[in-house]
C-alpha positions in Angstrom: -26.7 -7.6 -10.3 -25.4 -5.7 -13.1 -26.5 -7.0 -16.7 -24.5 -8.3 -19.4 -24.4 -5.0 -21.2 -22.7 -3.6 -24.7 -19.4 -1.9 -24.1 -19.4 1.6 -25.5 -15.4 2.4 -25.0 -14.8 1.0 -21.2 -18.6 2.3 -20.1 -21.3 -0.3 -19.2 -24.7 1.3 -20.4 -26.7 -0.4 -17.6 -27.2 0.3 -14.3 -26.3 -1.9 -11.4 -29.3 -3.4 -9.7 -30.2 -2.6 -6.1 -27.4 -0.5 -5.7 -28.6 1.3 -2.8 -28.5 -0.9 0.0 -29.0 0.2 3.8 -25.6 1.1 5.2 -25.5 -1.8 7.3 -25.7 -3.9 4.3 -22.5 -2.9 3.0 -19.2 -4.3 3.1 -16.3 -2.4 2.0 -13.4 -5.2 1.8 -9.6 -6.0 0.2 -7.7 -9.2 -0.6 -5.0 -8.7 0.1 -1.7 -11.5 0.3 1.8 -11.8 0.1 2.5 -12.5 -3.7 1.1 -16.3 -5.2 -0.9 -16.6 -2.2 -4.3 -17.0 -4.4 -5.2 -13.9 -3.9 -6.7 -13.3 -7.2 -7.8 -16.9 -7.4 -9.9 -16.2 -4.2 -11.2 -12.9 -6.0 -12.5 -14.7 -8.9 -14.5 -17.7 -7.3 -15.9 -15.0 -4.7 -17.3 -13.1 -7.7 -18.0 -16.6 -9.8 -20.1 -17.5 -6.4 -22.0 -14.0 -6.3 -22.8 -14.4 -10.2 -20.7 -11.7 -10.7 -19.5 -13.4 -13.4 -20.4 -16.9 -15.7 -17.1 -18.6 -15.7 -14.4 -18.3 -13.1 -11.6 -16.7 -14.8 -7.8 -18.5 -14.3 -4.3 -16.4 -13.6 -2.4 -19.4 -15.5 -4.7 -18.6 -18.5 -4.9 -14.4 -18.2 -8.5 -14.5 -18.2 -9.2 -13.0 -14.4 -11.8 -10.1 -14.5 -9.6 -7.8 -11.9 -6.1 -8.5 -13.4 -7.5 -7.1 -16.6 -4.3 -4.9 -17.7 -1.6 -6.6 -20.2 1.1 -6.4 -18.2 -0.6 -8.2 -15.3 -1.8 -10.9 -17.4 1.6 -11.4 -18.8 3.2 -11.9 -15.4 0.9 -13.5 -14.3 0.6 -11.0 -11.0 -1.4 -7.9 -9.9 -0.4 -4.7 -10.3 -3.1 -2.3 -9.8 -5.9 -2.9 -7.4 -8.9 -2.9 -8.9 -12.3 -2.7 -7.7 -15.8 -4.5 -8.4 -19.0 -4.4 -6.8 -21.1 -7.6 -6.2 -23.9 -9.0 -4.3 -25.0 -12.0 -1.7 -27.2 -13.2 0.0 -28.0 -14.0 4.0 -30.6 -16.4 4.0 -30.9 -17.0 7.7 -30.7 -14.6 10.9 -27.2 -15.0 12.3 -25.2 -12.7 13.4 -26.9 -9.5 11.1 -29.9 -9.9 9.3 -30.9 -11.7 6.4 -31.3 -9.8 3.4 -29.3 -8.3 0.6 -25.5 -7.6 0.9 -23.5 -5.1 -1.5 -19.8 -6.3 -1.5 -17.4 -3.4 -3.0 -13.8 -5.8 -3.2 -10.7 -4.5 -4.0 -8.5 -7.5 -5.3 -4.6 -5.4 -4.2 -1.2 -6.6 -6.0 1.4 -8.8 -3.4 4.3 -7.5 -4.5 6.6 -5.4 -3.0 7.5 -3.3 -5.7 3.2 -2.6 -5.8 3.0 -1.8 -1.8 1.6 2.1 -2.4 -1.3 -0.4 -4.1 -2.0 -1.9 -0.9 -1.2 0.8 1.3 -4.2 3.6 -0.3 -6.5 0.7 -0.4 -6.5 -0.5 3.2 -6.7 3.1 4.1 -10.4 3.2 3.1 -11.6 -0.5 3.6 -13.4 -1.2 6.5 -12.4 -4.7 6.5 -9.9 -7.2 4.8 -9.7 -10.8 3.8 -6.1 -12.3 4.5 -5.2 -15.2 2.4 -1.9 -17.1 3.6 -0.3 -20.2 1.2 -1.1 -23.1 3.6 2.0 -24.3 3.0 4.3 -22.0 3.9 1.8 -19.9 6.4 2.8 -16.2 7.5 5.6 -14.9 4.6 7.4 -12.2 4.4 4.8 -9.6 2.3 2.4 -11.5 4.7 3.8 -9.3 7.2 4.8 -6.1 5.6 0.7 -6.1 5.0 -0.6 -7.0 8.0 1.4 -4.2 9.6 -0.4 -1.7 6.9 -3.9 -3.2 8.2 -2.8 -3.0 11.6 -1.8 0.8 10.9 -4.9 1.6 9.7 -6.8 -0.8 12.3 -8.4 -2.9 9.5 -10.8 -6.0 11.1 -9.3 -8.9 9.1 -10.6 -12.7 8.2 -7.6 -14.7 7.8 -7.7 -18.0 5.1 -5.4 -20.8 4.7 -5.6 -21.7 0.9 -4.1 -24.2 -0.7 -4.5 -27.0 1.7 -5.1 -29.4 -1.5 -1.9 -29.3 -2.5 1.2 -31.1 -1.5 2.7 -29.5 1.6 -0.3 -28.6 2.9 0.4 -27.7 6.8 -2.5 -26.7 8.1 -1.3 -26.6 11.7 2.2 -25.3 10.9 0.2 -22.2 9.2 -2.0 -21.3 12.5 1.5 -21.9 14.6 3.3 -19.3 12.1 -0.2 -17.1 12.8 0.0 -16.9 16.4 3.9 -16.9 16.1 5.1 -14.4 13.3 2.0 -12.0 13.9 1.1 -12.3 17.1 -2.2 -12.7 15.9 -5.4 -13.9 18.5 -6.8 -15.7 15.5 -8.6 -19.4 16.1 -9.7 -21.4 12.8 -13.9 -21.4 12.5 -13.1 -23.6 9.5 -11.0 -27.0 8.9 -9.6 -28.9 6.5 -11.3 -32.6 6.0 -8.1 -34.0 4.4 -5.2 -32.0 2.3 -2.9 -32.3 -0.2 -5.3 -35.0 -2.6 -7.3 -35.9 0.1 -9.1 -32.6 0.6 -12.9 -33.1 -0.2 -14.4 -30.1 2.1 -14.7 -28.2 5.3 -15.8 -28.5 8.7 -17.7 -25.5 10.0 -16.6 -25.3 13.7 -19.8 -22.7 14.5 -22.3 -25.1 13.2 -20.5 -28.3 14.0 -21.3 -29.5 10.6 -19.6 -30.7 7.3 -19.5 -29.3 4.1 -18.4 -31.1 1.1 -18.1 -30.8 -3.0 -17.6 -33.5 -5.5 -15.5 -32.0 -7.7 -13.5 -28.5 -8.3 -15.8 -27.4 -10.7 -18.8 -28.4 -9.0 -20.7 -25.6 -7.8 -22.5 -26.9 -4.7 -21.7 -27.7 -1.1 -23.3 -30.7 0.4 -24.1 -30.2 4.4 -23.8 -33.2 6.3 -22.3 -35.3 9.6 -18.8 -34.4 10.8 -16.8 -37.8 8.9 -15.8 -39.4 11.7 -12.3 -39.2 11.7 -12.8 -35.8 12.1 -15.1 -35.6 14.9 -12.1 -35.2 17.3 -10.1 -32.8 15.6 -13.2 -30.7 15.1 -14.0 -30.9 19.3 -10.6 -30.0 19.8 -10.7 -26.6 17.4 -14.3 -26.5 18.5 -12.6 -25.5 22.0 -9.6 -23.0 21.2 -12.5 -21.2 19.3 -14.6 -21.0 22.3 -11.8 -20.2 24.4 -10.9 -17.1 22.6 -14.1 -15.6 21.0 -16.0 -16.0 24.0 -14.4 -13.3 25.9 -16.1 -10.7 23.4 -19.0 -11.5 24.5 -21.0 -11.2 27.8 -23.7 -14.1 27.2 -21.2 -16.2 25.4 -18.6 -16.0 28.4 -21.2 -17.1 30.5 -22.4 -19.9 29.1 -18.5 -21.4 28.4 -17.7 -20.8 32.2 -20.6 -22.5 33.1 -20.2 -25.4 30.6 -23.7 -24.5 28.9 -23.8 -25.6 25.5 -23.5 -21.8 23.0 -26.1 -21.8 20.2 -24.8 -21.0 17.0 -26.3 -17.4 16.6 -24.4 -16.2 20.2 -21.1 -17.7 18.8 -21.1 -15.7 15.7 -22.4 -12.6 17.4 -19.3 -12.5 20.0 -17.1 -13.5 16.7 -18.3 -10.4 14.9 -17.5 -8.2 18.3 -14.5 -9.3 18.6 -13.3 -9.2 14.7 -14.5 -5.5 14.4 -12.6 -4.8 17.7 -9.7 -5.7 15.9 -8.3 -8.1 18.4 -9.7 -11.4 17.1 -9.1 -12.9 13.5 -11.3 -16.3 12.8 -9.2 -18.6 10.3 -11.0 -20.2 7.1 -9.0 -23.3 6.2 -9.7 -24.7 2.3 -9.1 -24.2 -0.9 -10.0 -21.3 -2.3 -11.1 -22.3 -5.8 -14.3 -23.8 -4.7 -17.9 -23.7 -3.3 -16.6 -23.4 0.0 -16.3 -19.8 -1.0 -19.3 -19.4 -0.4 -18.7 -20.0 3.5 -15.9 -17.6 3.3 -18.8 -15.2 1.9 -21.0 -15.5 4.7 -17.8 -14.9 6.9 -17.7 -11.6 5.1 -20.6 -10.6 5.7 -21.3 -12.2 9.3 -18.0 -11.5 10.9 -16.7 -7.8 8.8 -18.1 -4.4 9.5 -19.9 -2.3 7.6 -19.7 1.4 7.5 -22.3 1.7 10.7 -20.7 -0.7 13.2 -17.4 1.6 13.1 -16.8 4.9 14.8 -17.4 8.5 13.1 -14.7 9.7 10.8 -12.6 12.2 12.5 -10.6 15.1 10.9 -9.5 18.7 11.5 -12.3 21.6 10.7 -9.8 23.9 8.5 -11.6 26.8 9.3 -10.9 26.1 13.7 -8.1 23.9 13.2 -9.4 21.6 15.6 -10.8 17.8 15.2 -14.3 17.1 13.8 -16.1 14.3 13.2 -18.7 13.3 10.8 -21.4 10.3 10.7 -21.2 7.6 8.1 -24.3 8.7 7.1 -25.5 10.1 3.4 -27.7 13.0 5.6 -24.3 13.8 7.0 -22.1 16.8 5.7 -20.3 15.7 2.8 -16.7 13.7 3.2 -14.4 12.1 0.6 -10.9 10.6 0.7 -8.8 10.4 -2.8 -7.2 7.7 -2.6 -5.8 6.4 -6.2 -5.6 8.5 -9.4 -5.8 6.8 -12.7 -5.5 7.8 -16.8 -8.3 6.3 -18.7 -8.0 6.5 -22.7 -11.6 6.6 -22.9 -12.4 8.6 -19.5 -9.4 10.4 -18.9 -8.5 11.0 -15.3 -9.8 9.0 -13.2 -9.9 9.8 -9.0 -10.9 7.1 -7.3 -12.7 8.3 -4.1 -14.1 6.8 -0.8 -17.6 8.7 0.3 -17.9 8.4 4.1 -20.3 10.7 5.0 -22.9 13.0 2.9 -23.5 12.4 -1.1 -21.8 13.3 -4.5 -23.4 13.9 -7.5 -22.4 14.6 -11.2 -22.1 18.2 -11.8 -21.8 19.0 -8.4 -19.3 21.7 -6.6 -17.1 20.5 -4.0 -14.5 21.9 -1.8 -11.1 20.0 -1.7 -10.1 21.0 1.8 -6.7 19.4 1.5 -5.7 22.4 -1.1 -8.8 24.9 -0.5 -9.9 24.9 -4.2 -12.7 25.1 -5.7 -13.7 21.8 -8.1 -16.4 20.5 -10.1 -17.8 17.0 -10.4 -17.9 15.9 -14.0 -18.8 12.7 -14.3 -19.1 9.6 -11.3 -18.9 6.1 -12.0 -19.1 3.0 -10.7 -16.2 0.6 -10.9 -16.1 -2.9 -12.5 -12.3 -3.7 -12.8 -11.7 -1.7 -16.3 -15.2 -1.4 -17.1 -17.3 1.9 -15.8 -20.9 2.7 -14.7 -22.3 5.9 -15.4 -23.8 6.9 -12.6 -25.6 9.8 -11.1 -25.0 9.7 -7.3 -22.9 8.0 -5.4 -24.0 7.4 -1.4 -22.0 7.1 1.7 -20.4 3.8 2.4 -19.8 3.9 -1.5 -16.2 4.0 -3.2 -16.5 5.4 -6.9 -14.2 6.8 -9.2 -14.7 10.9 -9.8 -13.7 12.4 -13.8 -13.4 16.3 -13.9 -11.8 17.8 -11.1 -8.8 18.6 -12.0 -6.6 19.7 -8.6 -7.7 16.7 -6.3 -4.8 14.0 -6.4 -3.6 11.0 -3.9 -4.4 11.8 -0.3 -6.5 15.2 -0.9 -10.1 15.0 0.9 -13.2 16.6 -0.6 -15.8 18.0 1.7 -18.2 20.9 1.6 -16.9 24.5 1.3 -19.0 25.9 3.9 -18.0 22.8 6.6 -14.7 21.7 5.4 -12.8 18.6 7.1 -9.2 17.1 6.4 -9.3 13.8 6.7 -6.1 11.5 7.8 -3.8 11.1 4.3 -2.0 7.7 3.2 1.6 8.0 3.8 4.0 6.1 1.3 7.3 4.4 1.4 10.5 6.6 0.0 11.9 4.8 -3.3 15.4 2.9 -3.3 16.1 2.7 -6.8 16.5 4.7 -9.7 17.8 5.4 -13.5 18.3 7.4 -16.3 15.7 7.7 -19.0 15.4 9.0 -22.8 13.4 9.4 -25.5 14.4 7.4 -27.9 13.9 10.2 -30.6 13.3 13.8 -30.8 9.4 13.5 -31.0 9.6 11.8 -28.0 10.7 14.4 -25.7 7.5 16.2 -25.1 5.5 13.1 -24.9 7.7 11.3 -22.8 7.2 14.4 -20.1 3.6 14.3 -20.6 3.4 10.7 -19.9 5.9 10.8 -17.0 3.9 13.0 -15.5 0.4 11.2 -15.4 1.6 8.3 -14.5 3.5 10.2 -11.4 0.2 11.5 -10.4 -1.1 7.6 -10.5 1.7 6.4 -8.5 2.9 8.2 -5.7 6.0 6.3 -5.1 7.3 7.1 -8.5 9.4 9.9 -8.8 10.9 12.0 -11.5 13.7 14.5 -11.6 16.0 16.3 -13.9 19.8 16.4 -13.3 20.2 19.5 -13.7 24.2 19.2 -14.0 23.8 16.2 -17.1 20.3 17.1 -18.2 19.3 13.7 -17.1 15.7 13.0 -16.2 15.9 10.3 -13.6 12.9 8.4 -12.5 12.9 6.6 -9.3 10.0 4.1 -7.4 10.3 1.5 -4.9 11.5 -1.9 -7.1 13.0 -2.9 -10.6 9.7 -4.3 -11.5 7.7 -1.5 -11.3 10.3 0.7 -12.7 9.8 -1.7 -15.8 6.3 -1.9 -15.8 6.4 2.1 -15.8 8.4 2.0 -18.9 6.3 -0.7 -20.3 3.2 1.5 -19.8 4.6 4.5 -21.4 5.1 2.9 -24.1 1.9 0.9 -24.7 -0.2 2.9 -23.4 1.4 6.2 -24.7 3.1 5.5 -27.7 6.7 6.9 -26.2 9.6 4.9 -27.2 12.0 5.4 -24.4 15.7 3.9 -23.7 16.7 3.6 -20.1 20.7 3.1 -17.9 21.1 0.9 -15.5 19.2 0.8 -12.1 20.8 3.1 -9.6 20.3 2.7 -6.1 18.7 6.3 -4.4 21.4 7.3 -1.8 20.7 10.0 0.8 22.8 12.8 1.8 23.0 13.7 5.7 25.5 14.7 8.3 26.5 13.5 11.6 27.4 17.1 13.7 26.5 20.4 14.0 28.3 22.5 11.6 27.4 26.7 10.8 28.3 28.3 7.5 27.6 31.2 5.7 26.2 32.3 2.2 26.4 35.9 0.5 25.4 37.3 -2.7 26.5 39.9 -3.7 25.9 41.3 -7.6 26.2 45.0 -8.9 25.3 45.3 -12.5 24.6 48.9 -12.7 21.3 50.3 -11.7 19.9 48.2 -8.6 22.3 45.5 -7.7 21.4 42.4 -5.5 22.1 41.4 -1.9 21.4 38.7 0.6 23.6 37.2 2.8 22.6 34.4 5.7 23.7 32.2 8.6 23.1 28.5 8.5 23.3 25.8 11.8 22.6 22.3 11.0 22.0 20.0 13.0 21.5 15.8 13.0 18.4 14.1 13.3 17.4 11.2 13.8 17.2 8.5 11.0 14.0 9.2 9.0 13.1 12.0 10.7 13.3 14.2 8.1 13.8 18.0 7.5 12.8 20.7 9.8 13.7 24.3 9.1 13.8 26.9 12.3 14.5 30.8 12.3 16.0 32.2 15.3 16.8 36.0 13.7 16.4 38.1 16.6 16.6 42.3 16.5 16.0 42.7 12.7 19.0 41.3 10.9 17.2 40.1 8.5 13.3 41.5 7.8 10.6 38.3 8.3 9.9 38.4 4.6 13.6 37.2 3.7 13.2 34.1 6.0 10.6 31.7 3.5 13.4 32.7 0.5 15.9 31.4 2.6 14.0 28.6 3.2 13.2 27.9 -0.3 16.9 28.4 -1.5 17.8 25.5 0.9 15.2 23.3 0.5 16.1 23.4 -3.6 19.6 22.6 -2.4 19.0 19.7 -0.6 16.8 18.2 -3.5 19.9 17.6 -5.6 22.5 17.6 -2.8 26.2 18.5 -2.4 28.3 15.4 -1.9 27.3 13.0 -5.0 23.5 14.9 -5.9 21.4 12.7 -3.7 18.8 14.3 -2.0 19.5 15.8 1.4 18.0 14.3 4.7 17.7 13.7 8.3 18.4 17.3 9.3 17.4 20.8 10.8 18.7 23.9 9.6 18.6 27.0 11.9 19.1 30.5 10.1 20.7 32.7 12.9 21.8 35.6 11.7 22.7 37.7 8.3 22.6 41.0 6.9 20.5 42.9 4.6 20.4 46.1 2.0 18.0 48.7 1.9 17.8 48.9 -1.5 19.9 45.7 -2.8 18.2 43.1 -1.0 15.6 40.5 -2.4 13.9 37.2 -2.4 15.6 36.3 -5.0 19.3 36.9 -3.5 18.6 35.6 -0.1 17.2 32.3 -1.4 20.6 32.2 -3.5 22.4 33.0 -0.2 20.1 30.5 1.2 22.0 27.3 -0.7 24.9 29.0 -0.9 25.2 29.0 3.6 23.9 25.2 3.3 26.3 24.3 1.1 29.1 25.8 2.9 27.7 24.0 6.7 27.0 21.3 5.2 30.6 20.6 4.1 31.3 21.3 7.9 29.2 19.1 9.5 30.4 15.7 8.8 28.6 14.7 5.6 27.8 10.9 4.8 26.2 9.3 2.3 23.4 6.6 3.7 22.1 3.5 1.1 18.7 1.7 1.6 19.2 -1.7 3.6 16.9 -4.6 2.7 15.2 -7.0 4.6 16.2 -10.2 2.8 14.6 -14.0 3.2 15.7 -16.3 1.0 14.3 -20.0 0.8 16.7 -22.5 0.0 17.1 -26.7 0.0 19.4 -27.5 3.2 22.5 -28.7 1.3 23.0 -25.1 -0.5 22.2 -23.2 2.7 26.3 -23.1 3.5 26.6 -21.4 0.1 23.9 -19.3 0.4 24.9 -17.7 3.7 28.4 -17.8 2.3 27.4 -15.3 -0.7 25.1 -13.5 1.8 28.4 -12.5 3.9 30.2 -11.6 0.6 27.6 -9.0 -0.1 28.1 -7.1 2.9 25.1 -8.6 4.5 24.0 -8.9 8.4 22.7 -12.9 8.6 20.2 -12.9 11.4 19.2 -16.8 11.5 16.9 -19.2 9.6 13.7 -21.3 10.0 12.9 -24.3 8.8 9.6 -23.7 6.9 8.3 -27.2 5.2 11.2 -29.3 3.1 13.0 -25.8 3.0 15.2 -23.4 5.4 14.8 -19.5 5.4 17.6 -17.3 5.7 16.7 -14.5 7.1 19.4 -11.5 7.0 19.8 -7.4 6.1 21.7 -6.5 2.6 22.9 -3.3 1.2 20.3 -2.8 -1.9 23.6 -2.0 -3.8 25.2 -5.6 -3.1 21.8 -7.3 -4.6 22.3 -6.6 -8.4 21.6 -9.5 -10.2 20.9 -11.8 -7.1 18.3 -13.6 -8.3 20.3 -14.9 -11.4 23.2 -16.0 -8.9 21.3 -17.3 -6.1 19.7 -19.8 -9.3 23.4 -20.8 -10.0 24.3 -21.4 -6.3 21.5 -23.4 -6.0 20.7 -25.6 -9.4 17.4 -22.9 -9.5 16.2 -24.7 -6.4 16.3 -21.8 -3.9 14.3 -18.3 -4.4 14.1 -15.2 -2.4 12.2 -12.1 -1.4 12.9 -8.6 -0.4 11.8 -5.2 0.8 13.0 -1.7 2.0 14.1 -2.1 5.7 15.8 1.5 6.8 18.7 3.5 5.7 22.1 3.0 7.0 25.6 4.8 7.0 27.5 3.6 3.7 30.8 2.4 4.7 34.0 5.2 4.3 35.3 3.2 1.8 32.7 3.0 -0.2 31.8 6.7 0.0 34.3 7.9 -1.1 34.3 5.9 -4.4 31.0 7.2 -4.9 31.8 10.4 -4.2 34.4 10.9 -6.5 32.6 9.2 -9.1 29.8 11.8 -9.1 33.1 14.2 -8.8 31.4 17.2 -6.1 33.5 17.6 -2.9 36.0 15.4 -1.3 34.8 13.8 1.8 35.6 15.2 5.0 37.1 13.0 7.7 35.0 13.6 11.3 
């Protein structure tokens, strides 16, 4: 275990204890939670349990070791993810050997507005704990995240917390598990009592209790199944058979032939079938006690470590064809970057997953992603905001790299004499946006500076000029983060900043093919310019992007025009034509054109580039398309006629509700443009009762009407009518 050490800056002087563990002692794992599920709670009595820390830190009371930053602690919710390495201990044989376990945990945020957060860190866990409210069960983040794990095929734990409190429905939550997730999950560990009456757990695998005396008390007592709870127990005792057994061959046997299944082959056809990914054993507590420490042992019994998952596969840039490497630290070197952050005392900060070979301070690396050159400066070890010097760091390992100066979000760093590209972390596009300005003078350069590290942290925050008003205009996935941004900037960077109002990010597109044409033509004595171009577009499919195609045949126009032209256009779409949204959803064909001997260069055809897009564009049927949300909100039955009622007023698509507990869920799709100040009018409509949550759904044709409006507003081109 690491020491209590001195802080010099953020950079622990000692050196983490029995760091090097054998791979298969290693467990690389994320909480991860819809918001005020107790995800952080759960973080802090797992390391309080491990003796990470003394004293298990509180959210209410902003003293939580991985929600260390001050706007997290104010809000009382997670932000950044942050990692932390700890240590436990299996003392018997089960299903892995006793011994010495590293845990590395990422603790991610639950918000929406934080998703990119969640989304690089499953991409480099090998395995994640799910915590679900166990009074409400599967929510709406709950799914958003479970769909990242399942992208990424993540082996997840699930754990119902919060079964002491009132409205604990333990039942209801597994039902909403099988139901809303289609999950093949079975509980390994029950509830005895909830709501006041919880006092401990019944582990299903040993067919034993387990109970504390008191929240603080730091023990579990082992003991007889209370005999209320003998039947329940037999009863969950059997859908866990049922479904883990099939992952095993010895196990399966036994069950079909009614043979009693020791503990040890139970847990071993458990851990099969959670690294499988198709089966997800279900703790049931509450998450602020010992019975942590069961939930540890899950970790390690039932997650995988590095060795007990397949080689990491990528494509050999020097062949172009797929490669794979051993999780192995005598393996070719292999890195993923997968989060970027700006230390005051460090500086930047790459965070970095090492799956196979070493790195070491001062070494020279190859990042294949880019094919440059770049230096290891420092490594260290990650403790929330604290550092560890270190020298190495091994496979299995995730560290956090200072000095290279190139290798961002998504980039992988390999050896330049065996280079790999590993699979990158794709992001969500943003929906909103607004203006911002320094607030003086002096600000100006600063407030680019820091715009522009924070970017690289954050690759769902974007920043733009207006090149028409001069505007910058910053854009990311929620209101909260945009404020949190601004928040940052200014604590963190000392830039005073004013900002407009939110603006939702539209999209340009078209809905036929259209042609145009572009020419430039300039003579201003001496060597004039020339480039002129043919442009087809053509509709594609809804998120599918931008594809550009040449189909110049016989010459018109020489092969080293073409990338100009391509570059001309793809400038164009950046800032659009209709109202200056970005252009999407479309594939532009150049087809023919004309050059000059002399006249002709890159320069003029990429001008004649935009110009021919502008001109088809204006042919082809352009719309405007606005984000859609997926909306759920939570209401008492007597305000749900209201709600709904509002709902409809805002343009929105109701698609039922649920009951969930003493409340109903309305479930519907909104324009994000209708949702400005909802959640201060859905408090009115309901006396503050009701409350509601939202994400990005997909991107929809804005109504005529409304286009139009915003069109002339923005004062470009009148809208054509197709």
């Amino acid at each position: 275990m690491a020491e209590v050490a001195k802080k010099k800056a953020s950079i622990i002087m000692t050196a983490t204890k029995d760091r090097n563990v054998p791979l298969e002692k290693i467990r690389n794992i994320g909480i991860i939670a819809h918001i005020d599920a107790g995800k952080t709670t759960t973080t802090e009595r797992l390391l309080f349990e491990t003796g990470r820390t003394y004293k298990q830190g509180s959210v209410d009371d902003g003293t939580t070791v991985t929600d260390w930053m001050a706007q997290e602690r104010e809000r009382g919710i997670t932000i950044v993810s942050a990692a932390i390495t700890a240590f436990w201990d299996i003392k018997n044989t089960t299903s892995v050997e006793s011994g010495h376990y590293r845990i590395n945990l990422i603790d991610t945020p639950g918000h929406i507005d934080f998703t990119a957060e969640v989304e690089r860190s499953l991409r480099v866990l090998d395995g994640a704990v799910m915590v679900f409210d166990g009074r409400t069960g599967v929510e709406s983040q709950s799914e958003t995240v479970w769909r990242q794990a399942d992208k990424y095929n993540v082996p997840r734990i699930c754990v119902l917390n919060k079964l002491n409190l009132i409205g604990a429905d333990f039942e209801g939550s597994i039902k909403s598990i099988h139901e809303r997730l289609g999950a093949n999950a079975a509980p390994v560990i029950i509830p005895i009592g909830q709501e006041h009456d919880h006092r401990g757990v019944v582990d299903l695998v040993k067919m034993r209790a387990f109970t504390f005396k008191a929240i603080e008390d730091a023990n579990l007592t082992e003991g007889e199944i209370p005999t209320e709870f003998v039947e329940m127990a037999k009863k969950y005792r059997v859908h866990l058979l049922e479904k883990a057994c099939e992952f095993d061959d010895e196990a399966l046997s036994k069950f079909l032939e009614g043979q009693e299944i020791d503990e040890l082959i139970l847990k071993r056809a458990i851990r099969k079938g959670v690294i499988s990914g198709k089966f997800f054993p279900i703790f049931g507590g509450d998450n602020r006690t010992a019975e942590a420490q069961l939930l540890l042992n899950g970790v390690v019994e039932y997650l995988p470590s590095p060795t007990d998952l397949p080689p990491v596969s990528g494509i050999d840039t020097k062949t172009g064809e797929k490669t794979q490497r051993e999780r192995k630290s005598d393996a070719q070197l292999s890195a993923l970057a997968f989060k970027v952050m700006t230390d005051p005392h460090v500086g930047r900060l790459v965070y970095m997953r090492v799956y196979s070979g070493t790195l070491k301070a001062g070494q020279a690396v190859y990042n294949s992603t880019k094919q440059v050159a770049e230096r290891i400066g420092k490594l260290v070890l990650l403790h929330a905001d604290q550092r560890e010097l270190i020298e190495e760091a091994y496979a299995g390992e995730i560290v956090a790299v200072v000095g290279v100066k190139d290798t961002t979000t998504g980039d992988t760093i390999s050896d330049s004499g065996n280079p790999i590209v590993l699979e990158s972390i794709s992001f969500p596009e943003p929906v909103i946006s607004l203006a911002i300005e320094p607030a003086t003078k002096s600000d100006q350069e600063k407030m680019g500076l820091a715009l522009g590290k924070l970017s690289d942290e954050d690759p769902t925050f974007r920043i733009k000029s207006n090149p028409e008003t001069g505007q910058t205009i910053i854009s990311g996935m929620g209101e909260l983060q945009l404020e949190v941004l601004v928040d940052r900037m200014k604590r963190e960077f000392n830039v005073e900043a004013t900002t407009g109002a939110p603006q939702v990010a539209y999209k340009e597109t078209i809905k036929k093919i259209g042609e145009g044409e572009g020419k430039y033509i300039r003579q201003t004595g001496g060597r004039g310019q020339y480039g002129h171009a043919l442009l087809r577009l053509e509709p594609l499919g809804r998120g599918e992007g931008f594809e550009f195609k040449s189909e110049i045949k016989g010459g018109s126009i020489p092969q080293e025009y073409i990338s100009p032209i391509e570059k001309g256009v793809k400038e164009k779409m950046e800032n659009g034509v209709m109202a200056g949204f970005p252009m999407v959803d479309m594939r532009v064909i150049v087809f023919d054109g004309s050059f000059h001997d002399v006249d002709s260069s890159e320069i003029a055809f990429k001008i004649a580039g935009s110009m021919a897009l502008e001109d088809a564009f204006k042919k082809s049927d352009p719309i405007l398309l606005e984000p859609v949300m997926k909306v759920e909100v939570s209401t008492p039955d007597e305000f749900m006629g209201d709600v709904i009622g509002d709902l409809s007023s805002k343009r929105a698509q109701v698609s039922g509700t649920d009951k969930r507990g003493t409340m109903t869920v309305v479930n519907a799709l909104a324009p994000l443009a209708e949702l400005s100040g909802y959640a201060t009018k859905l408090r009115s409509l309901s006396q503050g009762r009701a409350s509601y949550y939202m994400e990005p759904s997909h991107y929809e044709e804005v109504p005529r009407n409304i286009a139009d409006a915003i069109v002339a507003k923005a004062g470009k081109i009148t809208m054509a009518r197709g």
